[in-house]
N, C-alpha and C positions, 0 to 999 in steps of 0.2 A: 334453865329457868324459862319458865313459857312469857310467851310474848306480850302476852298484856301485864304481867307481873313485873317484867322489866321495863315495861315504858307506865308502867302504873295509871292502867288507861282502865274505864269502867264498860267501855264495850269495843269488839275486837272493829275498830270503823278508822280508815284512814284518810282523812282530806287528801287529793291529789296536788302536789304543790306545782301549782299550774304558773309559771312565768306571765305575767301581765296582768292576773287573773286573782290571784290571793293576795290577800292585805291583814296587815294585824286583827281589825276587827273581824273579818273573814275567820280566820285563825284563832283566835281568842273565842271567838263562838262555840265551835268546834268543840276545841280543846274541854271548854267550859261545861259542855253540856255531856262528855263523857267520852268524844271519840281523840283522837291524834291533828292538832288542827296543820296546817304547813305554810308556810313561805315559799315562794319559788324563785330564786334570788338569782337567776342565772344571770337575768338581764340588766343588773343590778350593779354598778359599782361597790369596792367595798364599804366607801362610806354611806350610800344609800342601805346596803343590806346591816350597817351597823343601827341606821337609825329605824328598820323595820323590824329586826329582831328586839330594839328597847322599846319599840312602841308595844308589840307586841306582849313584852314583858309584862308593860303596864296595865297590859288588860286581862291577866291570867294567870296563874300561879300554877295552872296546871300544863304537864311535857306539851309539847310541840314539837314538830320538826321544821330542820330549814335544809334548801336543796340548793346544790349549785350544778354546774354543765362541766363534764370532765371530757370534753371532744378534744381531739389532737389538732392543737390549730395547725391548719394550711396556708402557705403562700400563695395567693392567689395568681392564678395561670393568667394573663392577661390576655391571651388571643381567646382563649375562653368567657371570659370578662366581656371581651369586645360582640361576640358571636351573639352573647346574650342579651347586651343589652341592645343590639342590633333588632333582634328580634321582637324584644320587647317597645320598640322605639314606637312602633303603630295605637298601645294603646295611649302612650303618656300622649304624643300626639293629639289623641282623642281631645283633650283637652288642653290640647294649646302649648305643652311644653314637650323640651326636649329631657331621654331619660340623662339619670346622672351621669358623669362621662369619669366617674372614681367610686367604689363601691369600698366600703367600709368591713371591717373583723368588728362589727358590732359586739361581739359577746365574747366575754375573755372567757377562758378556761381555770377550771381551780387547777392546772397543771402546770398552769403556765408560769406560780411563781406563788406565795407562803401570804400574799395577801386577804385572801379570803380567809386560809386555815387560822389567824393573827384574829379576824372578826370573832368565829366563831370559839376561838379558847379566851378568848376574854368576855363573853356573854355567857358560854358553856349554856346551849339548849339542851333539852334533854336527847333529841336526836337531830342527826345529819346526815342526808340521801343525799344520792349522786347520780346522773343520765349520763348516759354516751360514756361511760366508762370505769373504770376504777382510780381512786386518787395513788398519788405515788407510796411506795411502804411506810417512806419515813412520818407520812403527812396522816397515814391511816394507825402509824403507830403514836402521835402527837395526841390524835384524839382519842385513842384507848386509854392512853395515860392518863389523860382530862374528866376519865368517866364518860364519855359520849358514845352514845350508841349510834350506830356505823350503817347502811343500808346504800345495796346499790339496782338497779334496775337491770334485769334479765329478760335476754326475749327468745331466748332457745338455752338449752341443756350445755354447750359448751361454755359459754357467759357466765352460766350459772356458776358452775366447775370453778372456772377461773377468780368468780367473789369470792367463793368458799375458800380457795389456797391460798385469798391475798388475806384474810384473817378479819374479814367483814363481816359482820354481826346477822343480817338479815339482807333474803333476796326479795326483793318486791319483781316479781312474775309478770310480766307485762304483755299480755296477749293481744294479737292484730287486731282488736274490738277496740283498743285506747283510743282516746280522742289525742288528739295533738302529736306529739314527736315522739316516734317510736325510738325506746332506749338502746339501739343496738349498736355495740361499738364491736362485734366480730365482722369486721366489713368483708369478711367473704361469705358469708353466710345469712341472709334474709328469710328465715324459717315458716315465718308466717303462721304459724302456730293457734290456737285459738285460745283462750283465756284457760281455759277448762282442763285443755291436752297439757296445757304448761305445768298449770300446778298438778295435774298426776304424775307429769313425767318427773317433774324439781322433789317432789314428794318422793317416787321411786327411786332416786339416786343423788339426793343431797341430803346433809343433815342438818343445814339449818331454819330456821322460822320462816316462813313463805307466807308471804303478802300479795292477793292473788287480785289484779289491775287491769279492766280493760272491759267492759261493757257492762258495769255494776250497777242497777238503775233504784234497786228493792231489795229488801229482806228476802226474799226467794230465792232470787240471784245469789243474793250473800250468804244465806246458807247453804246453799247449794258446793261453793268456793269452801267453805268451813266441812262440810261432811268429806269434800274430795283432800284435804291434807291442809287445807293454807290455815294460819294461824290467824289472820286477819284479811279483811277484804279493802283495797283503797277508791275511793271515788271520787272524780274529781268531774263531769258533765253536770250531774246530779246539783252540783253545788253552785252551778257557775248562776245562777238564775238568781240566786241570792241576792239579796237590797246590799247586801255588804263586801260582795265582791266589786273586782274594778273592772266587771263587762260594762261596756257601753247600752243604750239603750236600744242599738241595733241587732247587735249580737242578743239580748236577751229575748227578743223580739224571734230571731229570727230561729232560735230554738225549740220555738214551740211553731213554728210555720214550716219549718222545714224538716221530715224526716228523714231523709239523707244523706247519707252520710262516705266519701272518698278520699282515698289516698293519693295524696300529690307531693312530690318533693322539689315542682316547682315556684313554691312560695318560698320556700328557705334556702333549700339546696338538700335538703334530709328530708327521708318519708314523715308526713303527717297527717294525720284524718282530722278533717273537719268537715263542715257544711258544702254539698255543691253548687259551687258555684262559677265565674266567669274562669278561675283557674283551672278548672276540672272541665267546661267545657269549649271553653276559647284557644286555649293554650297549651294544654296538655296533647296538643296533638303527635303523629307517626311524625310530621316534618320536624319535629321540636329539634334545637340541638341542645348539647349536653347543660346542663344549667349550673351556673359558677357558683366554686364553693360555700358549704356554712361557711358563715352567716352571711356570707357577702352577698347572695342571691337573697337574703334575706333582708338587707339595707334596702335594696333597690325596690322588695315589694311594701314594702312598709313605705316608702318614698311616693309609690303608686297609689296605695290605698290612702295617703294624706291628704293627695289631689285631688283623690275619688271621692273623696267623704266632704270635701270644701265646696261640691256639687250634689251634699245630701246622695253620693252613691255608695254602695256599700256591695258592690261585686268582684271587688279585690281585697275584700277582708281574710282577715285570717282569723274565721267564725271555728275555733277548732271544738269538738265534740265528737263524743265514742259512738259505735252503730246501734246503739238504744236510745238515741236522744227523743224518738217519738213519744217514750215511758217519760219522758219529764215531768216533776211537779211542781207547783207553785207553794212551795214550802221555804221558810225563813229555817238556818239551820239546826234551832235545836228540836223544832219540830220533826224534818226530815230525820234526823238522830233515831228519836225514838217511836218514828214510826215505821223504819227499816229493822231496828230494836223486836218491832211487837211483829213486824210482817215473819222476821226469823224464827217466830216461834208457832207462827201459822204451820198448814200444811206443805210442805216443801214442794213445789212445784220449778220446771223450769223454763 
């Protein structure tokens, strides 16, 4: 069945379900106006992610998706732990305190135990994505039995392989252009791929619907993704500018000021592209040592940037956006909708 007939969507457009960043209205926008709207429910308790998928409800009658983080939690190395926050001690300093001296497993995993899967079969959205990984057999067979359509996030051809033979619905293609955490849970293998190579390669050697993710800015872009095999395009920068997302007024701000764009995985502990800033150019140095696990190296900078922001600073953000953010528009989202809509039937340019 093609892809938009099964998530019964009026145009092949997918909100990226950005963790911090989407909210039911966000979502319900979306959905509303004819694309796939999403949740990003990683960071979310499950009863927080119960009462964003009802709110959500209540603003929409139309599919949506909700996404959770399938990472393999880690015990945190403690002399690792220590190294890092050693390192990091000069900036918290900066302002007068010392860093945390316990760093937290901030974000659970849907692996980690049937609470999340328990949310989502008693609201039954019409879809549910996954990052960093594939959910376990039993947990991806629960929600085929439910009718929920299944999607996980690939960022090379063996990823891909591996959704296809866990019985997963659609791959969402996630090329080095993504803004934020790159989905890749083959940890020997960082492909780096570009948005474009993925979905010809996932097209050349998979059979299922390809959702093509990671530097989508326009209808050019998006058809461009559509002529090469993907059945839908997903974007999630595009959208963060929105009055109805939960960016701050920094981050909106600093979207349209800043067009560049780096990968750092010492904000989290995992690759992610965002805005450059004091992370990419303070911190990321040759001396750096190893930086403690997700999400624990992730407690500590969100711990950083609360101090940083109580001084009006905003250089330890985690401003994340794909390497087209310079194309941004000041568009509300059913506008941007269909005017990516009217751009895909321009002349195709890329």
């Amino acid at each position: 069945m093609p892809l938009q007939q099964l998530l019964q969507l009026q145009h092949p457009i997918f909100l990226a379900p950005m963790a911090g960043v989407t909210t039911p209205q966000l979502a319900a926008e979306v959905s509303n106006a004819g694309g796939l709207g999403a949740l990003g429910l990683g960071a979310h308790t499950p009863a927080q992610a119960l009462q964003q998928i009802l709110a959500t409800q209540a603003l929409t009658d139309r599919p949506f998706q909700v996404n959770f983080f399938c990472h393999q939690t880690q015990v945190l190395d403690a002399a690792q732990a220590q190294a890092w926050r050693e390192y990091m001690a000069p900036f918290f300093q900066k302002y007068q305190v010392q860093p945390p001296q316990q760093l937290n497993c901030i974000y659970p995993s849907f692996l980690d135990n049937d609470d999340y899967l328990k949310v989502v079969l008693e609201t039954r959205p019409q879809a549910v994505s996954f990052h960093f990984g594939i959910p376990h057999p039993q947990q991806i067979q629960a929600l085929k039995a439910a009718g929920i359509v299944t999607m996980v996030s690939a960022t090379n051809l063996i990823e891909a392989q591996a959704i296809e033979a866990a019985g997963i619905d659609v791959i969402i293609a996630q090329g080095i252009e993504a803004g934020g955490h790159r989905g890749i849970f083959n940890q020997h293998l960082d492909s780096a791929i570009t948005t474009k190579d993925l979905v010809q390669l996932l097209s050349a050697h998979c059979s299922l619907p390809i959702v093509a993710a990671g530097g989508i800015m326009n209808g050019q872009h998006a058809a461009k993704m559509l002529n090469l095999g993907a059945s839908a395009v997903q974007m999630g920068t595009a959208f963060i500018q929105c009055k109805s997302s939960n960016a701050n007024a920094a981050y909106r701000a600093a979207l349209f000021k800043q067009p560049v764009t780096q990968i750092t995985s010492s904000i989290s502990g995992r690759p992610a592209r965002g805005l450059i800033n004091h992370w990419h150019t303070q911190i990321d140095h040759p001396q750096r040592p190893n930086v403690a696990a997700y999400p624990y190296a992730y407690d500590l900078a969100k711990q950083l940037n609360s101090i940083a922001a109580e001084h009006d600073q905003y250089d330890f953000a985690a401003f994340w956006a794909g390497t087209r953010v310079a194309q941004i528009r000041a568009l509300e989202p059913a506008d941007l909708i269909n005017l990516v809509v009217l751009e895909m039937k321009l002349p195709r340019t890329f």
